[in-house]
C-alpha positions in Angstrom: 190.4 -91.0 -50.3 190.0 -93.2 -47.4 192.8 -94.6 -45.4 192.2 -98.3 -45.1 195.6 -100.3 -44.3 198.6 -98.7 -42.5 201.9 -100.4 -41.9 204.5 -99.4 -39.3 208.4 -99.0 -41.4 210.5 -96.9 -39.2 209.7 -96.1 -36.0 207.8 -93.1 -36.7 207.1 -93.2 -40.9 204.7 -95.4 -42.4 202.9 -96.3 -45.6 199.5 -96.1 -45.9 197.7 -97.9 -48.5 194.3 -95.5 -49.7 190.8 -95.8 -51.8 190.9 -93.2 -54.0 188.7 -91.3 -56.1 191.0 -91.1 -59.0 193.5 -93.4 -58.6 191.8 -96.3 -57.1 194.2 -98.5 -54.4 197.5 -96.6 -53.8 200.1 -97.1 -51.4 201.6 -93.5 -49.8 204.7 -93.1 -47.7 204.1 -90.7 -45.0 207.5 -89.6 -43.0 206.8 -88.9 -39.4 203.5 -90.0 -39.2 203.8 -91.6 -36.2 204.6 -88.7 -34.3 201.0 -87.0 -32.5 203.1 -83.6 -33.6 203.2 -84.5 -37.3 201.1 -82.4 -39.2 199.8 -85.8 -41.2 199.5 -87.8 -38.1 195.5 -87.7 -38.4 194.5 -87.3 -42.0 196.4 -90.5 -42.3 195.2 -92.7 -39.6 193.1 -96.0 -40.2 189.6 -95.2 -41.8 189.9 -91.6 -41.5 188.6 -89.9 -45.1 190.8 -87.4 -46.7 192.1 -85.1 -49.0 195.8 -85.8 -50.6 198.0 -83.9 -52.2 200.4 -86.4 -53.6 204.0 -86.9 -55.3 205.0 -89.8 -57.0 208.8 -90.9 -56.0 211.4 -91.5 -58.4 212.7 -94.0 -56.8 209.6 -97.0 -56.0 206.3 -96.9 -57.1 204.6 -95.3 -53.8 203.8 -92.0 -53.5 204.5 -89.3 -51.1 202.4 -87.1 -49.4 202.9 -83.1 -49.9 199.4 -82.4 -47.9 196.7 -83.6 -46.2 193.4 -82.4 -44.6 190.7 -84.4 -42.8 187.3 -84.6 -44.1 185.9 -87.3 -41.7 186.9 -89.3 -39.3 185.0 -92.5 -38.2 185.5 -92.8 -34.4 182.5 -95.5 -33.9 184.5 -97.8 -35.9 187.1 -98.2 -32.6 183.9 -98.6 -30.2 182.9 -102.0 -31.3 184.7 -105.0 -32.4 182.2 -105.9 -34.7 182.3 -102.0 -36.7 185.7 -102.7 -36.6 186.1 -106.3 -37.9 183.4 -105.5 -40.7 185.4 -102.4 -41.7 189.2 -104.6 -41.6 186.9 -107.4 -43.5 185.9 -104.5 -46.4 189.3 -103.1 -46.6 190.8 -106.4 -47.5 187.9 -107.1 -50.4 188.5 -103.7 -51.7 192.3 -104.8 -52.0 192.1 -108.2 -53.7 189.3 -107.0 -56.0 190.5 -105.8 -59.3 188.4 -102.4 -59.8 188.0 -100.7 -63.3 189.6 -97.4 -63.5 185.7 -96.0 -64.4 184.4 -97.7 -60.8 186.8 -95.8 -58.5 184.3 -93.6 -57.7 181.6 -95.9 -57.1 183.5 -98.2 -55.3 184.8 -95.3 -52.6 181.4 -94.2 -52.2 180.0 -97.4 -51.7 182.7 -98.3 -48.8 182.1 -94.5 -47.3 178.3 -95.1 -47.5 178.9 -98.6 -45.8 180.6 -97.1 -42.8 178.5 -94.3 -42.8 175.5 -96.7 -42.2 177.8 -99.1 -40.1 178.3 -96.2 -37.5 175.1 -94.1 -37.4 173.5 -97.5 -36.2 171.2 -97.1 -39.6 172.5 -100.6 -40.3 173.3 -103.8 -38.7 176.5 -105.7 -39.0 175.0 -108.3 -41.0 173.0 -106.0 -43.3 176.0 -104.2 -44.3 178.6 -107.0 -44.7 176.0 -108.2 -46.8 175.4 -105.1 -49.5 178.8 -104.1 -49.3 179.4 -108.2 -50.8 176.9 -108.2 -53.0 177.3 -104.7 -54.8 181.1 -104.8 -54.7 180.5 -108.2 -56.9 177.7 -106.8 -58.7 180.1 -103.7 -59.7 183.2 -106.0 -60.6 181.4 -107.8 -62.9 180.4 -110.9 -60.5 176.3 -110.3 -60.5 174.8 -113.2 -59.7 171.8 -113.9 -62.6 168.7 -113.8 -60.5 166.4 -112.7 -63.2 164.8 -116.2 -64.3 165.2 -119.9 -64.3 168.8 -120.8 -66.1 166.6 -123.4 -68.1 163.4 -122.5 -68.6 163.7 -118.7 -68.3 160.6 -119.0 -66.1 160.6 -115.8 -63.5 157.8 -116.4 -61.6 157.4 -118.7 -58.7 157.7 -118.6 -55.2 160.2 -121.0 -54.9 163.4 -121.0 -56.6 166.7 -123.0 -56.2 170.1 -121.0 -56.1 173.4 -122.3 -57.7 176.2 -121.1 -55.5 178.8 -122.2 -57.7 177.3 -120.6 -61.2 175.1 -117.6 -59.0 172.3 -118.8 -60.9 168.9 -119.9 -60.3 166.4 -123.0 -61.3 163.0 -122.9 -60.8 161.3 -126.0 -59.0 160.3 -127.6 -62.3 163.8 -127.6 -63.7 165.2 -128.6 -60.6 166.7 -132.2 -60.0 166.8 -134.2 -56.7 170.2 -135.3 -56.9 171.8 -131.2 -58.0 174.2 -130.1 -55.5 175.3 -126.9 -54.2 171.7 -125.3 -54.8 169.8 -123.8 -52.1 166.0 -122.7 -51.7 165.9 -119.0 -52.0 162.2 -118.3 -51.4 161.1 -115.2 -53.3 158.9 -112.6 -51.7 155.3 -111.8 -52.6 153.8 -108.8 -53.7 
């Protein structure tokens, strides 16, 4: 999984919240981790991708970590403000979003893919804020319907109008003058 919050608790332990393969979100108390000497200090720093061995505890619902080895670690991220915000921004959606168990998987590879492109420079900033958006919605069940008019069911026209608050769109015929909270979303020729 991929380490995407960390909170301070003691002065050298922590608990790290993770996106995981099998479990999803998850929330990991790591002892020491604070110290450079601690054999988890870097698989468990912010947005470094690793691999857990895990415990759950008896006592609360967070787990423990019994080991932990670093697959990838994404140093661009601290090099620009921006790399970082966008990744802080995609951490906290990935929080507050209720996955399916079944999307776990897609959901850390989309994230992992999103930095990937963040950092190599493949992407801008703006490009992937917005395909990390759209698919995360798209795989929670939120996909806008952009396959026809609402009303007419008319798909073909280079002008349609978007509803923001159904993420639905009306072609220029079925559109009204006094509608609000559409937009022009011009589609692209072939």
């Amino acid at each position: 999984g991929i380490v995407i919050k960390e909170i301070k608790t003691k002065e050298n332990d922590k608990i790290i919240t993770v996106l995981s393969k099998e479990l999803g979100v998850i929330s990991i108390y790591v002892k020491g981790a604070m110290r450079l000497k601690n054999k988890f200090h870097s698989a468990t720093g912010l947005f470094t991708y690793s691999e857990f061995v895990l415990f759950e505890s008896r006592s609360s619902d967070l787990y423990q970590i019994n080991e932990a080895s670093v697959k990838h670690i994404f140093h661009r991220l601290s090099t620009n403000v921006e790399y970082l915000a966008l990744a802080m921004y995609m951490s906290e959606l990935v929080c507050e979003v209720n996955v399916p168990d079944d999307m776990n998987n897609e959901i850390l590879r989309l994230f992992l893919n999103m930095l990937h492109m963040l950092t190599t420079g493949k992407w801008s900033v703006k490009l992937c804020k917005a395909a990390f958006e759209m698919r995360l919605m798209s795989d929670t069940g939120f996909r806008p319907n952009m396959i026809g008019c609402k009303k007419c069911s008319k798909f073909e026209t280079e002008v349609f109008y978007f509803d923001t608050e159904n993420g639905e769109i009306v072609c220029t015929n079925c559109w009204q003058p006094y509608d609000k909270g559409y937009y022009i979303a011009e589609m692209p020729t072939v």
